[in-house]
C-alpha positions as CSV (number, residue, x, y, z in Angstrom):
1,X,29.0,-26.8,-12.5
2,X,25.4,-28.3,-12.8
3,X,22.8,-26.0,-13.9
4,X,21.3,-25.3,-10.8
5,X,23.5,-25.6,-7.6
6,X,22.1,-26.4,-3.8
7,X,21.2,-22.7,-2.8
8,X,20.9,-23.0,1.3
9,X,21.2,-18.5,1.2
10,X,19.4,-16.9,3.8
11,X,17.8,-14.2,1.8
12,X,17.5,-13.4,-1.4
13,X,16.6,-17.3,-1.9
14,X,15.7,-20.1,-3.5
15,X,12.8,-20.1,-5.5
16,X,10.6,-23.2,-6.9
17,X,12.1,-24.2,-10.0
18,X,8.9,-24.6,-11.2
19,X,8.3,-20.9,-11.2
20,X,11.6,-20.4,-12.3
21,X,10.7,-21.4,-15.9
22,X,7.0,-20.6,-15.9
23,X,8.7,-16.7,-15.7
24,X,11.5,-17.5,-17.9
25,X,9.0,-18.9,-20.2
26,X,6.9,-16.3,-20.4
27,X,9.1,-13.2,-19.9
28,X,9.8,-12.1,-23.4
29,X,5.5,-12.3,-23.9
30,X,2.7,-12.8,-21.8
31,X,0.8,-15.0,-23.2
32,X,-2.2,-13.6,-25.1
33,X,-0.2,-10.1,-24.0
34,X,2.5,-9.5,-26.9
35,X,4.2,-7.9,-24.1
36,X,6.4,-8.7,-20.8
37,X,5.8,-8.7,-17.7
38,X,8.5,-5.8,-17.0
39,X,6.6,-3.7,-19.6
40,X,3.1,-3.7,-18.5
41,X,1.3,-1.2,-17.1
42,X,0.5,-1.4,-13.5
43,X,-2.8,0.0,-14.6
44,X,-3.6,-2.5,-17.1
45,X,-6.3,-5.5,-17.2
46,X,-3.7,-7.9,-17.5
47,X,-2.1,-6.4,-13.9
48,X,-5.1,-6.3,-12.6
49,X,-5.6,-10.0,-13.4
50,X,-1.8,-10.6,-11.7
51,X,-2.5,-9.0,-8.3
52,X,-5.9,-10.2,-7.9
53,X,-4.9,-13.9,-8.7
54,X,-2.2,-13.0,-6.0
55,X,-4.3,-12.1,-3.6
56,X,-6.7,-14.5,-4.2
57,X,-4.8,-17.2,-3.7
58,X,-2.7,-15.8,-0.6
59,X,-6.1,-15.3,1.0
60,X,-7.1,-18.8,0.0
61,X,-3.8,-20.3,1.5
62,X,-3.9,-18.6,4.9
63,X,-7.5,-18.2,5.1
64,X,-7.2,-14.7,5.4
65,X,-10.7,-13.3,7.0
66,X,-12.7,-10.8,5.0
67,X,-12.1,-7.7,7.8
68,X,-8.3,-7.8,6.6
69,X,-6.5,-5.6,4.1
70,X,-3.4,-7.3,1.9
71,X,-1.2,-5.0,0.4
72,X,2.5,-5.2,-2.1
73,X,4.6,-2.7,-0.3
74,X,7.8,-1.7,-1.2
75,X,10.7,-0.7,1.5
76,X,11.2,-4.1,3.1
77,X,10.1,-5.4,6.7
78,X,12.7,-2.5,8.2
79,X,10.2,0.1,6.5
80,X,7.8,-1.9,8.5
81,X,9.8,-1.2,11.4
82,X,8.6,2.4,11.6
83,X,5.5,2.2,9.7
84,X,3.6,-0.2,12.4
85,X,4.3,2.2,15.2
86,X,3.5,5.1,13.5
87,X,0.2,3.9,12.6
88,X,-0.7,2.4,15.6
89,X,1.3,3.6,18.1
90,X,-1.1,5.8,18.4
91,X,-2.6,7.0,21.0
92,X,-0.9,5.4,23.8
93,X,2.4,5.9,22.4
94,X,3.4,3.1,24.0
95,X,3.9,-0.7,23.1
96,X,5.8,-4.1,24.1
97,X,8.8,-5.8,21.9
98,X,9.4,-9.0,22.2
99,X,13.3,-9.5,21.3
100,X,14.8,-12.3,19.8
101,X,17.3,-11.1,17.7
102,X,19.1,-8.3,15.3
103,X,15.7,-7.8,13.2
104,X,13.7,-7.3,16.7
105,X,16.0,-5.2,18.1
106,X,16.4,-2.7,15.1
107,X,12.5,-3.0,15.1
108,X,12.8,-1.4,18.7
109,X,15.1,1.0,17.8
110,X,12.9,2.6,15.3
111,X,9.5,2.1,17.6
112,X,11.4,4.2,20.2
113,X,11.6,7.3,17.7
114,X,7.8,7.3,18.3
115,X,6.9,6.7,21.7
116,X,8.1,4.2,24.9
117,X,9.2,0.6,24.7
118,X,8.5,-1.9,27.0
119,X,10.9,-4.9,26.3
120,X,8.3,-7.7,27.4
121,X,10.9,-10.5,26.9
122,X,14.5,-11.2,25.5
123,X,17.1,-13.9,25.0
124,X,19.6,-11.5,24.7
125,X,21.6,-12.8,27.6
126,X,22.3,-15.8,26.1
127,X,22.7,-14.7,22.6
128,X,19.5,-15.4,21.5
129,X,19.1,-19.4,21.6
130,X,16.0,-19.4,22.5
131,X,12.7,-18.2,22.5
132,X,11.6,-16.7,25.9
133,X,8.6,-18.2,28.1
134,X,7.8,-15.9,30.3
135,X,6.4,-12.3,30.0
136,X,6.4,-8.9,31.3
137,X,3.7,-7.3,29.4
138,X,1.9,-3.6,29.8
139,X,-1.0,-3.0,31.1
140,X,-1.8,-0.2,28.7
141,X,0.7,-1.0,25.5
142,X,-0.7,0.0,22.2
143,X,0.5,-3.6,20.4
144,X,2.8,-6.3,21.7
145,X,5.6,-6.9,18.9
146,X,7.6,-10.2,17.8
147,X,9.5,-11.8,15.3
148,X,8.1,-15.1,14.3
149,X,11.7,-16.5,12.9
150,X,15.1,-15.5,13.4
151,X,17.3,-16.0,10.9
152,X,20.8,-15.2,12.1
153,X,20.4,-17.0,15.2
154,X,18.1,-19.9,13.8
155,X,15.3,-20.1,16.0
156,X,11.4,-19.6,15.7
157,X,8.7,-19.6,17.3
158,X,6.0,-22.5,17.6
159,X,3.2,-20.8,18.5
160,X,2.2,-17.2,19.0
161,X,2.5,-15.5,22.3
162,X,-0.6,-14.7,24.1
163,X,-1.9,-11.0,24.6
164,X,-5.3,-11.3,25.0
165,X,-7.0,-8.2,23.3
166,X,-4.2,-6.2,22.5
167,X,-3.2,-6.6,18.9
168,X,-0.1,-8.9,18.0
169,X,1.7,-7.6,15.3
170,X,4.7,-10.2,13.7
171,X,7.0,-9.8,11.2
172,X,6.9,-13.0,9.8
173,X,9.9,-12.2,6.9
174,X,11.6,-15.3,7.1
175,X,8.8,-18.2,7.8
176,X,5.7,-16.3,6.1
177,X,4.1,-19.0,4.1
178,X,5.9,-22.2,6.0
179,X,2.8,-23.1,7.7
180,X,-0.8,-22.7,8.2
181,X,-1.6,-20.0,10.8
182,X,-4.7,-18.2,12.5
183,X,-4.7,-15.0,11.1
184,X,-7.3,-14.1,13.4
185,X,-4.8,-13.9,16.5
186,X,-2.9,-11.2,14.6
187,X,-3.8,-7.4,14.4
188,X,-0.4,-6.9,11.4
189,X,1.5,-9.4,9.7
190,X,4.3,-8.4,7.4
191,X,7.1,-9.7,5.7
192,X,9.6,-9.2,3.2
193,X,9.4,-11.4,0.1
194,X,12.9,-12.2,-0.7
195,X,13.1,-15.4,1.4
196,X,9.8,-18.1,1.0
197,X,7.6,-15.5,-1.0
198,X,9.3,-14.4,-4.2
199,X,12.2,-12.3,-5.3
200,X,13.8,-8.9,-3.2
201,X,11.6,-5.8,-3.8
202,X,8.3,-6.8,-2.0
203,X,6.6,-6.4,1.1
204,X,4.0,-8.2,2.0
205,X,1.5,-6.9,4.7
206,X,-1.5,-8.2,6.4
207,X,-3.3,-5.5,8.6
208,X,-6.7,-5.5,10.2
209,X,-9.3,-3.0,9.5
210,X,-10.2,-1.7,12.9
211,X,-6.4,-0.9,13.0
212,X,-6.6,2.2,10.3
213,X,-8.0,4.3,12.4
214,X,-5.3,5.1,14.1
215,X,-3.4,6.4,11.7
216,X,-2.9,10.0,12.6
217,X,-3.6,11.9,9.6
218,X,-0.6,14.2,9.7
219,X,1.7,11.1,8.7
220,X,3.6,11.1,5.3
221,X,1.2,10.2,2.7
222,X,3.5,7.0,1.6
223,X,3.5,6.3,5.8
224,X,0.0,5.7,6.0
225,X,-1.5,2.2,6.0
226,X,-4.8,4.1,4.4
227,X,-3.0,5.2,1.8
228,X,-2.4,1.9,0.4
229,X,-5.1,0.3,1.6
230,X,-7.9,2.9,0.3
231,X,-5.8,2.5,-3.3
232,X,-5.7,-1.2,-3.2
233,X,-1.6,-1.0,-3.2
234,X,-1.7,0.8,-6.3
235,X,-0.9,4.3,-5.3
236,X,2.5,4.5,-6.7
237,X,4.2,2.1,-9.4
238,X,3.7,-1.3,-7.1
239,X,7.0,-3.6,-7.9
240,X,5.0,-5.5,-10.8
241,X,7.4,-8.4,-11.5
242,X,7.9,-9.0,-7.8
243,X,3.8,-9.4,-7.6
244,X,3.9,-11.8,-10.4
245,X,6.5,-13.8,-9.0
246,X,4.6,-14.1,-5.6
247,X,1.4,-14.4,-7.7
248,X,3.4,-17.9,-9.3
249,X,5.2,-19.1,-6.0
250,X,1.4,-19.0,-4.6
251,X,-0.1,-21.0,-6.9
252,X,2.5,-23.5,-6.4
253,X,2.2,-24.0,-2.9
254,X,-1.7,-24.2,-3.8
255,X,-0.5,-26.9,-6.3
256,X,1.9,-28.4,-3.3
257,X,-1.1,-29.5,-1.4
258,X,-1.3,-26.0,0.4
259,X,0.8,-25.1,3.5
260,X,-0.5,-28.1,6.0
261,X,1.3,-30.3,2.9
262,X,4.6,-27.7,2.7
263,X,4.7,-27.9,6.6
264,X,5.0,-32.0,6.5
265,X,7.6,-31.4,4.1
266,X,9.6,-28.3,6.4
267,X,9.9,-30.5,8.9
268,X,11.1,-33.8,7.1
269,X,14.1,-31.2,5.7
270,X,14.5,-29.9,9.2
271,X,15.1,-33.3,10.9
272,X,17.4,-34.5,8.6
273,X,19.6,-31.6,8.9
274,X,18.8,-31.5,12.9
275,X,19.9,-35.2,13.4
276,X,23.0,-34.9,11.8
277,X,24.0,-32.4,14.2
278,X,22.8,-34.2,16.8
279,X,24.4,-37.4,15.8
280,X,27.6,-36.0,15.0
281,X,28.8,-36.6,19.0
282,X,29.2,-32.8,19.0
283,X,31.0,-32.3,15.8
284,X,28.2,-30.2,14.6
285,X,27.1,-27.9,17.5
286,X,23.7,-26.4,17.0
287,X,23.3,-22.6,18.6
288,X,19.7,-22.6,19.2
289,X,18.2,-24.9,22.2
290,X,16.3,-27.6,20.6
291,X,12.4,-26.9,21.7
292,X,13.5,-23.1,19.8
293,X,14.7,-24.6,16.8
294,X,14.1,-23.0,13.3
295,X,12.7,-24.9,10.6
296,X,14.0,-22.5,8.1
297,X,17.6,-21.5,9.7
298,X,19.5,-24.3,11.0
299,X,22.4,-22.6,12.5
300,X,25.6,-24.4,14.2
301,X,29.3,-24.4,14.5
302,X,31.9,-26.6,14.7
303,X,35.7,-26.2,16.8
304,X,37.5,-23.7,14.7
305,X,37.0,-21.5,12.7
306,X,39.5,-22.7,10.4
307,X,37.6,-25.4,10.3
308,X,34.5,-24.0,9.3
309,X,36.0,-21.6,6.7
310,X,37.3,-25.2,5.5
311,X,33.8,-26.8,5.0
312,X,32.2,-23.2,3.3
313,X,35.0,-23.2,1.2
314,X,34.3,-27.1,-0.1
315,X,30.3,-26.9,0.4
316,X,31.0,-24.3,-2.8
317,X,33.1,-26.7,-4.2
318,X,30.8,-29.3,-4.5
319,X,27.5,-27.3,-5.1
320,X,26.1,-26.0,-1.8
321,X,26.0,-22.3,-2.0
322,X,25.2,-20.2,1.2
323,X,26.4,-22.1,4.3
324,X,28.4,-19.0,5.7
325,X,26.8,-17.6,8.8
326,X,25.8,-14.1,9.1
327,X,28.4,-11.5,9.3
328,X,27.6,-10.5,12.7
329,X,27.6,-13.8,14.8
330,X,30.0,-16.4,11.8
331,X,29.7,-20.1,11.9
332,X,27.3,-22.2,9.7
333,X,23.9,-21.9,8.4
334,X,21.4,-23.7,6.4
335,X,18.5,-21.8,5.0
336,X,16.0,-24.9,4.0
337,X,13.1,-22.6,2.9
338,X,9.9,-23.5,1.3
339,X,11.5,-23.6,-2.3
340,X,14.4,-25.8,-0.9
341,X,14.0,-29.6,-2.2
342,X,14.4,-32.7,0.2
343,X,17.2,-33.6,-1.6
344,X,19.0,-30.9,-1.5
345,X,18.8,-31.2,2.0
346,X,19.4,-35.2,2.0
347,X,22.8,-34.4,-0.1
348,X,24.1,-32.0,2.8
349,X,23.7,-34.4,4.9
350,X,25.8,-36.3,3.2
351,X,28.6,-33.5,2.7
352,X,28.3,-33.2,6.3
353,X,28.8,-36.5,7.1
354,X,32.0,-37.0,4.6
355,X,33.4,-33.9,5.8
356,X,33.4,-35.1,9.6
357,X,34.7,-38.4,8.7
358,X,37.5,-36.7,7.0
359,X,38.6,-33.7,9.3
360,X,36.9,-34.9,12.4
């Protein structure tokens, strides 16, 4: 085995090998430190100096306005999931879901332990392979909801739905990062690390100020938007190497070019991948339609499933970890994140290409 195989997982994922060994160079001693980053205190200069180079440069990369707050949560986006309507639910009680996938609809599930539902749009019906176009919004909805990628069915979203002056809220866990986007049409934007951020153990959320003052002050202290905002994420313990690792990943996209230069390079990896599917004379079938494609999931099948537990079995063989569908739906997938090289990508293809030419 190589040092480093072709990791296509979904989530935890790759990460730049450049920040790979900037960590593992530094992890016994900070430099100028004497210490690690796992030992430092969250309260310490040199943490200080770790989240606000973070921040910093996440602001700098999306161009975050000034009337937003950026917090490190912990709890993942399906903390998220009750968090955003418990905040600002309030005090209609009621808001619209966009649904799209698994992660939308559990997203729903816990918005409905707070107040009414109004599913807007979903491509349920035809097991999610595409995202809808047409709308049935509220007239009086607190927030209109959506998933900005889905990565079990592989599609995405190529620009934001339009709701006028009712705050969009996205959880953006599995494209955060991927492109250049107006932060000014969102009211929340959160997302998980573990997939083009940083390492498992960080949530990332974007929230507007005007929003806080819904919070209903009877929430759970750890509940509360304010809470973290007014304490700068440092209430509790925040997940300090996780902030470091986003902190590196950040400056490396900065280093990349920025995301308009990461985005040229997403979709170079996601129309090699795409036209081998295409080419393959349906070999390769892709699941999404094509105008809802993701650029960070490529999804497909092929006729069997023997067939496709044949090609997982020899992607590992030959160095391609994580081509296994999710559990829930099988069949292939190809997690091309951020951190995921070109030729990584370029030497699926290949596989691909030699494995139809010898089973097709």
């Amino acid at each position: 085995m190589k040092d480093r195989i072709n990791n296509f997982n979904a989530g935890p994922a790759v990460l730049p090998e450049e920040v790979l060994k900037e960590a593992q160079e530094n992890l016994y001693s900070l430099p100028g430190v004497g210490m690690s980053v796992l030992e430092i205190s969250h309260r310490s200069k040199t943490f200080d100096s770790i989240i606000g180079e973070a921040k910093d440069n996440l602001k700098s990369l999306l161009s975050i306005p000034d009337n937003y707050h950026l917090l490190f949560l912990q709890g993942g986006a399906s903390t998220q999931f009750a968090m955003v309507p418990m905040n600002i639910m309030p005090p209609n009680n009621k808001a619209d879901y966009i649904v799209t996938g698994s992660w939308s609809k559990k997203a729903v599930k816990e918005a409905k332990r707070v107040g009414a539902v109004n599913i807007a749009a979903s491509s349920e019906e035809t097991s999610f392979d595409r995202i809808p176009n047409e709308f049935n919004f509220s007239n009086d909805a607190a927030y209109v909801h959506f998933t900005s990628n889905n990565t079990i069915y592989g599609t995405q979203w190529n620009s934001e739905p339009e709701t006028g002056d009712v705050p969009l809220v996205c959880d953006a866990s599995s494209d955060i990062l991927h492109k250049k986007i107006d932060v000014n049409k969102y009211g929340i934007i959160y997302a998980g690390a573990q997939k083009n951020m940083g390492p498992s153990g960080v949530t990332f959320v974007i929230i507007r100020d005007d929003l806080l003052k819904r919070s209903p002050d009877n929430l759970f202290t750890m509940l509360n938007y304010n809470t973290h905002t007014e304490k700068d994420s440092m209430f509790n313990t925040p997940p300090v190497f996780g902030v470091y690792m986003i902190g590196l990943v950040a400056k490396w996209l900065k280093n990349m070019g920025g995301l308009d230069a990461m985005y040229k390079v997403n979709k170079e990896k996601a129309e090699l991948l795409y036209n081998c599917i295409d080419e393959s004379n349906g070999y390769f079938k892709g699941h999404s339609q094509k105008d809802s494609r993701s650029i960070m999931n490529v999804t497909f099948n092929l006729a069997t499933e023997e067939l496709e537990k044949k090609l997982i079995a020899e992607a590992l063989a030959n160095g391609f970890s994580g081509i296994k569908g999710h559990r829930s739906i099988g069949g292939l997938r190809a997690s091309i994140y951020n951190a995921c090289p070109k030729t990584a990508v370029e030497e699926l293809v290949k596989f691909m290409k030699d494995f139809q030419q010898k089973n097709g």
